[in-house]
ZADO-1210 file (C-alpha; in nm, 4 decimals, padded with zeros to 6 digits):
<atoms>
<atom x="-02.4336" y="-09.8727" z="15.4225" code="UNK" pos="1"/>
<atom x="-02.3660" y="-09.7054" z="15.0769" code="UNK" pos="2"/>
<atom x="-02.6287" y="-09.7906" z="14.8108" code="UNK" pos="3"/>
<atom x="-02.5813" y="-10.0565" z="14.5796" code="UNK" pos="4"/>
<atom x="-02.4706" y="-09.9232" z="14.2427" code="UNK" pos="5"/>
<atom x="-02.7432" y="-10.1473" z="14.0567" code="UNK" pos="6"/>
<atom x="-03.0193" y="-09.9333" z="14.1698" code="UNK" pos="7"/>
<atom x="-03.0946" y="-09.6711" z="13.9586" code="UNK" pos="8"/>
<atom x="-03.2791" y="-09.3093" z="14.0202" code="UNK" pos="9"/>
<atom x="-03.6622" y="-09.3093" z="13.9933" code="UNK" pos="10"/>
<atom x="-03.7508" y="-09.1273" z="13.6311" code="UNK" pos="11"/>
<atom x="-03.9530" y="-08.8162" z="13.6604" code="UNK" pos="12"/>
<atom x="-04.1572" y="-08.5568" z="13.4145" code="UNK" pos="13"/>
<atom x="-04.0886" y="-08.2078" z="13.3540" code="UNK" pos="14"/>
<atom x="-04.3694" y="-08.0967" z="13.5625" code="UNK" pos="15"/>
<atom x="-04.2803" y="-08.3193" z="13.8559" code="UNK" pos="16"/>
<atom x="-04.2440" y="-08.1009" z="14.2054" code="UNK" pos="17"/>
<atom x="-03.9129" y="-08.2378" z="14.2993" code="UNK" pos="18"/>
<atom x="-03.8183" y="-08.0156" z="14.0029" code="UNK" pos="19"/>
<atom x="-04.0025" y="-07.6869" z="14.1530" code="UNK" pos="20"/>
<atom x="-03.8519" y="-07.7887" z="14.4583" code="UNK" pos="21"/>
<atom x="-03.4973" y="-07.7690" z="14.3371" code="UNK" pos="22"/>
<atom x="-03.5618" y="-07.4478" z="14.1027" code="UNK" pos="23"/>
<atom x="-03.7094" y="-07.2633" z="14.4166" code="UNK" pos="24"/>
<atom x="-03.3882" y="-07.3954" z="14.6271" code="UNK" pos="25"/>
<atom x="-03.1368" y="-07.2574" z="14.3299" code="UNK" pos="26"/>
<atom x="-03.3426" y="-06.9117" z="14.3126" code="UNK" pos="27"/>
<atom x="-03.3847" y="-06.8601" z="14.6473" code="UNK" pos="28"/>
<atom x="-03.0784" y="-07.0216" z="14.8234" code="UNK" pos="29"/>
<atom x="-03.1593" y="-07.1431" z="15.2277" code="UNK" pos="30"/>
<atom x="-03.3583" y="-07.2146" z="15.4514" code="UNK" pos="31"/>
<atom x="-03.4612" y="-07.4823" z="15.4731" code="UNK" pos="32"/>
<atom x="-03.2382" y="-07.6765" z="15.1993" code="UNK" pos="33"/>
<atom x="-02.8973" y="-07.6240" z="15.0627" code="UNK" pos="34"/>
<atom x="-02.8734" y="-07.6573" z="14.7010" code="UNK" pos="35"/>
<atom x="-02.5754" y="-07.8041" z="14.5720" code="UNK" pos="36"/>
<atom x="-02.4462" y="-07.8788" z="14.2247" code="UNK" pos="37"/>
<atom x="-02.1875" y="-08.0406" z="14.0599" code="UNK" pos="38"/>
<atom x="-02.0126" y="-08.3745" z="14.0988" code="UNK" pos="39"/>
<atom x="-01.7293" y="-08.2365" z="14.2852" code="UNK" pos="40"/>
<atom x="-01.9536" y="-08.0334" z="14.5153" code="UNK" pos="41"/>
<atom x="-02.1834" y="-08.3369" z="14.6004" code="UNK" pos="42"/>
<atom x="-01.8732" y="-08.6406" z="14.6448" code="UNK" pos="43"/>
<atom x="-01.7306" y="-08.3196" z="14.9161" code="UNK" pos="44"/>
<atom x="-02.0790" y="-08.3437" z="15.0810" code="UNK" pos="45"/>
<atom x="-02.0521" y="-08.6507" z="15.1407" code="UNK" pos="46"/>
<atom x="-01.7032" y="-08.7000" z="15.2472" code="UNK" pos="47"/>
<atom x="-01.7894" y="-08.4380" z="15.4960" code="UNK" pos="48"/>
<atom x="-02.1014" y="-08.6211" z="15.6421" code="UNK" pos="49"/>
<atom x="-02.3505" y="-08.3956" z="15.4770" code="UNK" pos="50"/>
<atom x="-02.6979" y="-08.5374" z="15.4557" code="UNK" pos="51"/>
<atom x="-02.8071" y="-08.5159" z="15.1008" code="UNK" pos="52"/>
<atom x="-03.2492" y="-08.5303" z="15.1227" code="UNK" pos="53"/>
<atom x="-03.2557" y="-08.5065" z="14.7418" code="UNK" pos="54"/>
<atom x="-03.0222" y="-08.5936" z="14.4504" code="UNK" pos="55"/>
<atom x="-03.1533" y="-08.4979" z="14.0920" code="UNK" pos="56"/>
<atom x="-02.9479" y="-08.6404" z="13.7774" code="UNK" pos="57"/>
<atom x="-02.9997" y="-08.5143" z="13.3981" code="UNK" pos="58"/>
<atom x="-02.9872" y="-08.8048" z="13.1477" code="UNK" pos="59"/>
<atom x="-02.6793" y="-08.7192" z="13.0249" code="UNK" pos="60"/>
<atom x="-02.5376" y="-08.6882" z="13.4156" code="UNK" pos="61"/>
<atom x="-02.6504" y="-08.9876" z="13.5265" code="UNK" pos="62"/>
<atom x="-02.4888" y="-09.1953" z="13.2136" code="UNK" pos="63"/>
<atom x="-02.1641" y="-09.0155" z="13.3084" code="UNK" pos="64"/>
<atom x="-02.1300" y="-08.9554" z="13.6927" code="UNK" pos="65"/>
<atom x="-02.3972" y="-09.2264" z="13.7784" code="UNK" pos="66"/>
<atom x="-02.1339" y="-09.5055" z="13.8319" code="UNK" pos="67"/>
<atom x="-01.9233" y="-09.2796" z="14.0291" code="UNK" pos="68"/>
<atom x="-02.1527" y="-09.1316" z="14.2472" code="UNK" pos="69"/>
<atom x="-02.4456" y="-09.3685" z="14.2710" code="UNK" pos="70"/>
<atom x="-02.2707" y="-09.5729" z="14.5110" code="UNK" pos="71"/>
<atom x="-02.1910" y="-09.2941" z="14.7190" code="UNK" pos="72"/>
<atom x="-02.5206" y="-09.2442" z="14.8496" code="UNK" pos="73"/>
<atom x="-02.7056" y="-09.3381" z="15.1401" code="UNK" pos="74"/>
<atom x="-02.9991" y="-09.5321" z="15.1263" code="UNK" pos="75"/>
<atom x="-03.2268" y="-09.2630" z="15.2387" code="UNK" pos="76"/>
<atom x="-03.1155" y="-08.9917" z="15.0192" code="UNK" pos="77"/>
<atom x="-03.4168" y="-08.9820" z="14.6991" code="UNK" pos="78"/>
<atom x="-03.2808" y="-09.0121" z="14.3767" code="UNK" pos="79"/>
<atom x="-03.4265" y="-08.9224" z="14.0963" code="UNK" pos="80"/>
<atom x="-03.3198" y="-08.8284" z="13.6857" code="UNK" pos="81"/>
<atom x="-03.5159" y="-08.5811" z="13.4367" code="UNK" pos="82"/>
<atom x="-03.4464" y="-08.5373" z="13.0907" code="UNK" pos="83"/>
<atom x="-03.1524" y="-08.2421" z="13.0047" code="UNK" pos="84"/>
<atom x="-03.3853" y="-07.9923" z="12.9383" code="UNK" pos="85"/>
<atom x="-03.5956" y="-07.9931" z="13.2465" code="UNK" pos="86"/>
<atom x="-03.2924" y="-08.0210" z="13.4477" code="UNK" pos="87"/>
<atom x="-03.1107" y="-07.7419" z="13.3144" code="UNK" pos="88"/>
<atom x="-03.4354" y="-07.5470" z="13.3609" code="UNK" pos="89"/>
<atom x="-03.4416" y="-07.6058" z="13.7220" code="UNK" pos="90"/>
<atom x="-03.0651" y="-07.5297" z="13.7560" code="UNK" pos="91"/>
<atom x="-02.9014" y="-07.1400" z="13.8145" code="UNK" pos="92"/>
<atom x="-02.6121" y="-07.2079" z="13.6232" code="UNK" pos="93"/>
<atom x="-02.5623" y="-07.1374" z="13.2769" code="UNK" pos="94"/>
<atom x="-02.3952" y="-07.4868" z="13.2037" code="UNK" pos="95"/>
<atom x="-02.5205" y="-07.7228" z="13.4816" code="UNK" pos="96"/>
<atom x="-02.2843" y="-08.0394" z="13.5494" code="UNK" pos="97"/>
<atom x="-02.5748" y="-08.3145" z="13.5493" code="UNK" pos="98"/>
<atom x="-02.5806" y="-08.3926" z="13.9056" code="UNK" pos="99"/>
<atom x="-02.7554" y="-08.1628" z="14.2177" code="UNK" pos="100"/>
<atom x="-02.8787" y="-08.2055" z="14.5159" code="UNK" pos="101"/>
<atom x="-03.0258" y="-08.0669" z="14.8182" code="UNK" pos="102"/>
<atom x="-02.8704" y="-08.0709" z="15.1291" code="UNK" pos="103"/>
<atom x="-02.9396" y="-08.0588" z="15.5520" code="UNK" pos="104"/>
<atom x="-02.6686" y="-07.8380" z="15.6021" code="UNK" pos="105"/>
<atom x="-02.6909" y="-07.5536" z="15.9245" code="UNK" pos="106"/>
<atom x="-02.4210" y="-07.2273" z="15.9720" code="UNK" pos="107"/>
<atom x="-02.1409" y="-07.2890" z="16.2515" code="UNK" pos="108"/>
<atom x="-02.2010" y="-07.0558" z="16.5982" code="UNK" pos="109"/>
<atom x="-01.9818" y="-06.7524" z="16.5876" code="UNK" pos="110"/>
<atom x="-01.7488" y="-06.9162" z="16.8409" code="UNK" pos="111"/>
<atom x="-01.6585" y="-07.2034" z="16.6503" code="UNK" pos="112"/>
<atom x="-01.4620" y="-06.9911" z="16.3608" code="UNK" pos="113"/>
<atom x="-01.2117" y="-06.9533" z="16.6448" code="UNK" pos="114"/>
<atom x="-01.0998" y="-07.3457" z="16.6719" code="UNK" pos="115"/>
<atom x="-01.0915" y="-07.4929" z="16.9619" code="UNK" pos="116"/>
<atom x="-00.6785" y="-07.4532" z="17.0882" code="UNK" pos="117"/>
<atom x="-00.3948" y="-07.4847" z="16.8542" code="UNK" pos="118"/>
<atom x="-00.3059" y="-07.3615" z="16.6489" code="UNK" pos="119"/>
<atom x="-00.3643" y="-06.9554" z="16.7443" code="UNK" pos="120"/>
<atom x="-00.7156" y="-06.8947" z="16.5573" code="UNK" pos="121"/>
<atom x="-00.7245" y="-06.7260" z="16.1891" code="UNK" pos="122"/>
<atom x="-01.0595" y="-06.6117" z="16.1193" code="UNK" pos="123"/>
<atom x="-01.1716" y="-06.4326" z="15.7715" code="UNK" pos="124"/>
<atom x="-01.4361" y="-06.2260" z="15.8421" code="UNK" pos="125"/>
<atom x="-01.6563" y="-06.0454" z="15.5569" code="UNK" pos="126"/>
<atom x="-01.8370" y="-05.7235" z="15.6048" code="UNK" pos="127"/>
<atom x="-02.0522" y="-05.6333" z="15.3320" code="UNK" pos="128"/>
<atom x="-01.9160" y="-05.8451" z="15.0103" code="UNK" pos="129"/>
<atom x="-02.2186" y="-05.8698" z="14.8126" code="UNK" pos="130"/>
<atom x="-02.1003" y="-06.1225" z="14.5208" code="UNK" pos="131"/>
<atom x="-02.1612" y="-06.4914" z="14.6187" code="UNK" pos="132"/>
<atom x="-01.8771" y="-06.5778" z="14.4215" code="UNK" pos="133"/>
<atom x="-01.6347" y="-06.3812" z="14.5920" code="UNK" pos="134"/>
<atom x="-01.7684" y="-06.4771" z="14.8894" code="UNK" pos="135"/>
<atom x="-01.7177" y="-06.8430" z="14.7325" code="UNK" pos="136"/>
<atom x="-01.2889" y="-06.8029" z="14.6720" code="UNK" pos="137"/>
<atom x="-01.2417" y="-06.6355" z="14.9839" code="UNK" pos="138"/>
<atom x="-01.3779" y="-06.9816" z="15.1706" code="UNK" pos="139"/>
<atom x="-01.1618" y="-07.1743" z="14.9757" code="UNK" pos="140"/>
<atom x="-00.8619" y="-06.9943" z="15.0074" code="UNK" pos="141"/>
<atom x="-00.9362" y="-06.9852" z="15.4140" code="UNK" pos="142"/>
<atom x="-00.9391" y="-07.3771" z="15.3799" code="UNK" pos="143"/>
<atom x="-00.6414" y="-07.3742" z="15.1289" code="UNK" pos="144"/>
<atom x="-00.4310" y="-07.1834" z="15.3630" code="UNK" pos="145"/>
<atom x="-00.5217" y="-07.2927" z="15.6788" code="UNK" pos="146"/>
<atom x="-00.7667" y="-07.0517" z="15.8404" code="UNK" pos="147"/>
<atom x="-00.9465" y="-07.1622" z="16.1553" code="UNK" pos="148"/>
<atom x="-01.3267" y="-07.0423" z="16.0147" code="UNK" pos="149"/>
<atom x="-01.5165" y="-06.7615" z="15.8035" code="UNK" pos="150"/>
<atom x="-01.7852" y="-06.5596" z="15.9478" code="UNK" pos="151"/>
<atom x="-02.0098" y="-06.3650" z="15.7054" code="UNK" pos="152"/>
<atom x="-02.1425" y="-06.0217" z="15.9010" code="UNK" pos="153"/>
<atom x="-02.5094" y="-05.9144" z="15.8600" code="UNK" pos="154"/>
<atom x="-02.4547" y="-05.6990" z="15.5430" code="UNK" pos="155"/>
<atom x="-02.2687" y="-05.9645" z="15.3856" code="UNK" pos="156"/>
<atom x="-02.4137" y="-06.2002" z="15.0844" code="UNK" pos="157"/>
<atom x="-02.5112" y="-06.5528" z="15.2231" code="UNK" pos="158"/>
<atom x="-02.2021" y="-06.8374" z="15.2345" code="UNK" pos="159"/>
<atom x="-02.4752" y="-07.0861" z="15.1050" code="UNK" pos="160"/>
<atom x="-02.6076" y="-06.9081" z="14.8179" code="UNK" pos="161"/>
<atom x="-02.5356" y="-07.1486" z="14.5469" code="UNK" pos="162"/>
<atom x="-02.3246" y="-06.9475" z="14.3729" code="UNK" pos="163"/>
<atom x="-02.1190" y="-06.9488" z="14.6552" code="UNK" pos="164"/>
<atom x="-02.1240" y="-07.3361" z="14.7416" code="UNK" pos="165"/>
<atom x="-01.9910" y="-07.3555" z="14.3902" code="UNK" pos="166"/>
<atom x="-01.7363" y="-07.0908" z="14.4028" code="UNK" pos="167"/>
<atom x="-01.6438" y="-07.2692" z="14.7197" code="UNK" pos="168"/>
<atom x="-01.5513" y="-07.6043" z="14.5287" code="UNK" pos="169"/>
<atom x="-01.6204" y="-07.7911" z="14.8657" code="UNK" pos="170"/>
<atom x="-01.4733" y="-07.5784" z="15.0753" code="UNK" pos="171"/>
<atom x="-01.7956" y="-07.4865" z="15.2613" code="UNK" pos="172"/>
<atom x="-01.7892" y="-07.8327" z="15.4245" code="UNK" pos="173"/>
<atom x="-01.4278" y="-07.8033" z="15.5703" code="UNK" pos="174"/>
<atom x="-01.4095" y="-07.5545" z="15.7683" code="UNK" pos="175"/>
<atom x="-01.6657" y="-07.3625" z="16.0192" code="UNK" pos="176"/>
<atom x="-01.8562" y="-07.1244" z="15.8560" code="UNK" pos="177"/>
<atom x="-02.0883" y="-06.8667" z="16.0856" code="UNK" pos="178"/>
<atom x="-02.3628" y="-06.6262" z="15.8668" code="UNK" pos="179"/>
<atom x="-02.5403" y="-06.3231" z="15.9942" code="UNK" pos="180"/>
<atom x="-02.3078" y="-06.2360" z="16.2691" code="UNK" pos="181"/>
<atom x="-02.3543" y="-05.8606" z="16.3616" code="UNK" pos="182"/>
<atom x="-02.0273" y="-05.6623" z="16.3594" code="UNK" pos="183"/>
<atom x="-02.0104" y="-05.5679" z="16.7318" code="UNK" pos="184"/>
<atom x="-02.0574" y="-05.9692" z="16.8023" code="UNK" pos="185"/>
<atom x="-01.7675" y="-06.0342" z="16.6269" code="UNK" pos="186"/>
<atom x="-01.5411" y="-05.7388" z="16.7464" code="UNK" pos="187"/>
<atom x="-01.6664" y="-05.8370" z="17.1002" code="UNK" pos="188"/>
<atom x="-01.5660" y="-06.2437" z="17.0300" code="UNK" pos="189"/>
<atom x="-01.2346" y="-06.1592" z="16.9139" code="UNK" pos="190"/>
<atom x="-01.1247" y="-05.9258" z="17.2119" code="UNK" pos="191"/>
<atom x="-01.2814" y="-06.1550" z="17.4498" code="UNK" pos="192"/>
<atom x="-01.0417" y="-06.4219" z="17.3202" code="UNK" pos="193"/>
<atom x="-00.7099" y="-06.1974" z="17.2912" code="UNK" pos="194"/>
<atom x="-00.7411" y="-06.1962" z="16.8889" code="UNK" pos="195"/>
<atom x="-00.6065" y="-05.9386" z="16.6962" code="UNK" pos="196"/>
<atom x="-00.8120" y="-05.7594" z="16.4387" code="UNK" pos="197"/>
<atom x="-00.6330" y="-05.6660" z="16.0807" code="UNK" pos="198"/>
<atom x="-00.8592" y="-05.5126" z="15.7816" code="UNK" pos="199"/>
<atom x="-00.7607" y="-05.5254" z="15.4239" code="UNK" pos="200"/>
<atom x="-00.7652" y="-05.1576" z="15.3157" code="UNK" pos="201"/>
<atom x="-00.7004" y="-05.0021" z="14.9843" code="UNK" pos="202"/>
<atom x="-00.4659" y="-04.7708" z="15.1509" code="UNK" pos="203"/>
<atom x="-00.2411" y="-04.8189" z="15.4532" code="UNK" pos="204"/>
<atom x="00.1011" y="-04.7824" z="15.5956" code="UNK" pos="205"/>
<atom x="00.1214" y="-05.1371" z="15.6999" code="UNK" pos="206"/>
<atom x="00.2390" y="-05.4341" z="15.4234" code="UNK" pos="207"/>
<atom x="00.1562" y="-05.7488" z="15.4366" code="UNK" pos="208"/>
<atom x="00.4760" y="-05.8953" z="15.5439" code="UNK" pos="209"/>
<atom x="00.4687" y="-05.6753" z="15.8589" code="UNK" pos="210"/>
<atom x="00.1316" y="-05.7557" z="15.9566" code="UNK" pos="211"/>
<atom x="00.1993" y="-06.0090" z="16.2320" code="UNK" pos="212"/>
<atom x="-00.0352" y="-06.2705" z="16.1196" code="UNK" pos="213"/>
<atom x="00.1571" y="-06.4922" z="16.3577" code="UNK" pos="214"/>
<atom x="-00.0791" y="-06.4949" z="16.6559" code="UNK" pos="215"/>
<atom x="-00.4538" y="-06.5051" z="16.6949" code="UNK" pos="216"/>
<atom x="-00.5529" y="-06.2796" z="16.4035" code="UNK" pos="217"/>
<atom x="-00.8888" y="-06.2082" z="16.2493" code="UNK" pos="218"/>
<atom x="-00.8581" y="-06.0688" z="15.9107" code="UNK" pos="219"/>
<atom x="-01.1383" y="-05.8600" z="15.8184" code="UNK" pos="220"/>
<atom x="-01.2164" y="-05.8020" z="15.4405" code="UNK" pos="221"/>
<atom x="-01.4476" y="-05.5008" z="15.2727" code="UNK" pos="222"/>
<atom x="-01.6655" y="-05.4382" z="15.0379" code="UNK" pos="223"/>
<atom x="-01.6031" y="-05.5084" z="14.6937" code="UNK" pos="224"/>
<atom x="-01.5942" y="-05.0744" z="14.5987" code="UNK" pos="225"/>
<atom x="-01.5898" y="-04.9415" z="14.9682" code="UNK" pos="226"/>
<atom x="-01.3846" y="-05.1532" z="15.1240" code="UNK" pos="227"/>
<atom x="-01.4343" y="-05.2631" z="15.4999" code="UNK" pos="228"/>
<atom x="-01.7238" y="-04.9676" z="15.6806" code="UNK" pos="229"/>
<atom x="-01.5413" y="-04.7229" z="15.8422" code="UNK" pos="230"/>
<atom x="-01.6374" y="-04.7805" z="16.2045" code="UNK" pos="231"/>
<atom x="-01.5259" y="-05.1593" z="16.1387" code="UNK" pos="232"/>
<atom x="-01.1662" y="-04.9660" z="16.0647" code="UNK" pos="233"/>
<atom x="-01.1733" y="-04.7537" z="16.3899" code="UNK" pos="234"/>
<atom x="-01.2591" y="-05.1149" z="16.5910" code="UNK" pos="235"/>
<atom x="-00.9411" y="-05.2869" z="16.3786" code="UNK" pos="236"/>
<atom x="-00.6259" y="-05.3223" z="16.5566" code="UNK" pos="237"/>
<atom x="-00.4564" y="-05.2857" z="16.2036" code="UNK" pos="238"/>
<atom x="-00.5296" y="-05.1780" z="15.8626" code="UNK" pos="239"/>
<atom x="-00.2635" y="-05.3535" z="15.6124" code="UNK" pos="240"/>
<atom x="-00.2718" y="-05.2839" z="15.2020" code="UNK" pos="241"/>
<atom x="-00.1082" y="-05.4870" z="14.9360" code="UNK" pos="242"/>
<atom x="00.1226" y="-05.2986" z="14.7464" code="UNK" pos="243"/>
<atom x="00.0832" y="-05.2559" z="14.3712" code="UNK" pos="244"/>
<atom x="00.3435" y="-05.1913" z="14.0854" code="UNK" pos="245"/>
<atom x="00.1125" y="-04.9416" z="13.8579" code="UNK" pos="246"/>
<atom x="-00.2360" y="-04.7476" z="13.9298" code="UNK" pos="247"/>
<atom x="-00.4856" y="-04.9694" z="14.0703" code="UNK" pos="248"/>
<atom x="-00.7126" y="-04.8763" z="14.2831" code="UNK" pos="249"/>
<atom x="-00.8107" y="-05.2405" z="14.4269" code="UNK" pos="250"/>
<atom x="-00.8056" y="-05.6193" z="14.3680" code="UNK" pos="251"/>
<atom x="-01.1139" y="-05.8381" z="14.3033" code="UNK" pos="252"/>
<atom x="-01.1723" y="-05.8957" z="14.7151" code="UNK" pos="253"/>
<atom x="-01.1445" y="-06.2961" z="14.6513" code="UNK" pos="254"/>
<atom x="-00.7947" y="-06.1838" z="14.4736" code="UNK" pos="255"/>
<atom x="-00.7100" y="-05.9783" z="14.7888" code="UNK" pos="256"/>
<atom x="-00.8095" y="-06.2236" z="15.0458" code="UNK" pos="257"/>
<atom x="-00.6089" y="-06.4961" z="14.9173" code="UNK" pos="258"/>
<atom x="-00.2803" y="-06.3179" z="14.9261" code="UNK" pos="259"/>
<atom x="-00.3715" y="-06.1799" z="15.2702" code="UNK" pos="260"/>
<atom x="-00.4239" y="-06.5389" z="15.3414" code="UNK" pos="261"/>
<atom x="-00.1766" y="-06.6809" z="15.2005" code="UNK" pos="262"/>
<atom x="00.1044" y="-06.4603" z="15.3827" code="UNK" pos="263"/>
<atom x="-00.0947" y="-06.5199" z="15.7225" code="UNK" pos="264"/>
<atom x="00.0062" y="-06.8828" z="15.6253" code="UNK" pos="265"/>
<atom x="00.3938" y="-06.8158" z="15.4919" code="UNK" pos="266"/>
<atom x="00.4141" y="-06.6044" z="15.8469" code="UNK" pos="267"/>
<atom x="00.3122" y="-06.9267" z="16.0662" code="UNK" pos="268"/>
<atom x="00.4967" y="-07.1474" z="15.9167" code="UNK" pos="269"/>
<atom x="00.7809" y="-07.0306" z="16.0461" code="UNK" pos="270"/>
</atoms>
């Protein structure tokens, strides 16, 4: 049952754990806890079926989101508001949004990125992106344009860094999302399963309109400077680059990733 929106969070002191607690989560990122924060982050949580442990409010946050959100929790999740400063101070962002929380919240198996039958799986698969944020778009714009699941490979930064859960604006919770996967386990899943392997490259004969994103595709993006490793390219089925009208040498990988994506998605519509 939701909580009533007449109880209010339990006032603590700058010094009080819960606040060490959430600074170590924001520094460190997971295990065991996933730190979220943000009102839109939190209200995705929860329409997911996330259990939130912890929910920490500034004073300001709670006399803006409180009637929102309050009654969005469930009755086991601790609540609890600090003044602004000590909030901010156990925050990672530069201008937190006066709500956080942390979060019970495991990676998906490799095998679930694939779906489970229709339609034909779209995977985004990230080998060695190193910015959370990046990381962060590129999960959103697999939900926004229909991907099956994301799988972060070993060398890859973690999909529930907060940075990332932020970047992700919800995303996170929509779709699978497998961390840590080594390269040959993926390569090996996606032949096992008839899937067709495409990396984003910064140079290649094939366009993105001839890719054949059509059928069970994994699309494989690089680095953010070296692009995808080279013996990732030699496993690929197909290496396809976006064409560009002057003398670039890449796009931001979230930019990338989303056009990739999106074309996988004009391609299946039809």
């Amino acid at each position: 049952m939701p909580r009533p929106a007449a109880i209010e969070p339990t006032p603590i002191g700058r010094h009080h754990a819960l606040l060490t607690e959430f600074r170590r989560a924001f520094k460190a990122g997971p295990p065991p806890l996933l730190a979220l924060e943000g009102p839109r982050v939190l209200s995705e949580a929860i329409r997911a079926g996330v259990r939130l442990d912890q929910v920490l409010f500034s004073r300001t946050g709670l006399a803006q989101l409180g009637p929102k959100l309050l009654p969005q929790f469930s009755k086991h999740t601790e609540l609890a508001v600090a003044d602004d400063a000590a909030f901010a101070a156990a925050m990672d962002a530069a201008h937190p949004q006066g709500v956080a929380a942390l979060a019970q919240f495991a990676a998906s198996p490799l095998a679930a990125a694939f779906g489970s039958g229709a339609p034909a799986p779209l995977v985004l698969a990230a080998a060695g992106l190193q910015d959370p944020g990046n990381l962060g778009t590129l999960i959103r714009a697999a939900d926004a344009f229909g991907a099956t699941g994301v799988v972060a490979l070993a060398d890859t930064a973690s999909p529930f860094n907060p940075k990332c859960v932020r970047a992700s604006a919800g995303s996170l919770f929509h779709l699978p999302v497998a961390s840590k996967v080594p390269a040959a386990d993926l390569v090996a899943a996606c032949r096992a399963r008839g899937v067709r392997v495409v990396a984003a490259a910064a140079r290649a004969d094939l366009a993105p309109e001839a890719a054949q994103f059509e059928g069970p595709t994994c699309l494989l993006l690089g680095q953010e400077a070296s692009g995808v490793p080279r013996e990732l390219l030699r496993a690929a089925d197909a290496a396809v680059a976006i064409p560009m009208a002057r003398e670039i040498d890449s796009l931001n990988a979230g930019l990338a990733g989303a056009i990739l994506l999106y074309e996988a998605a004009r391609q299946r519509r039809r």
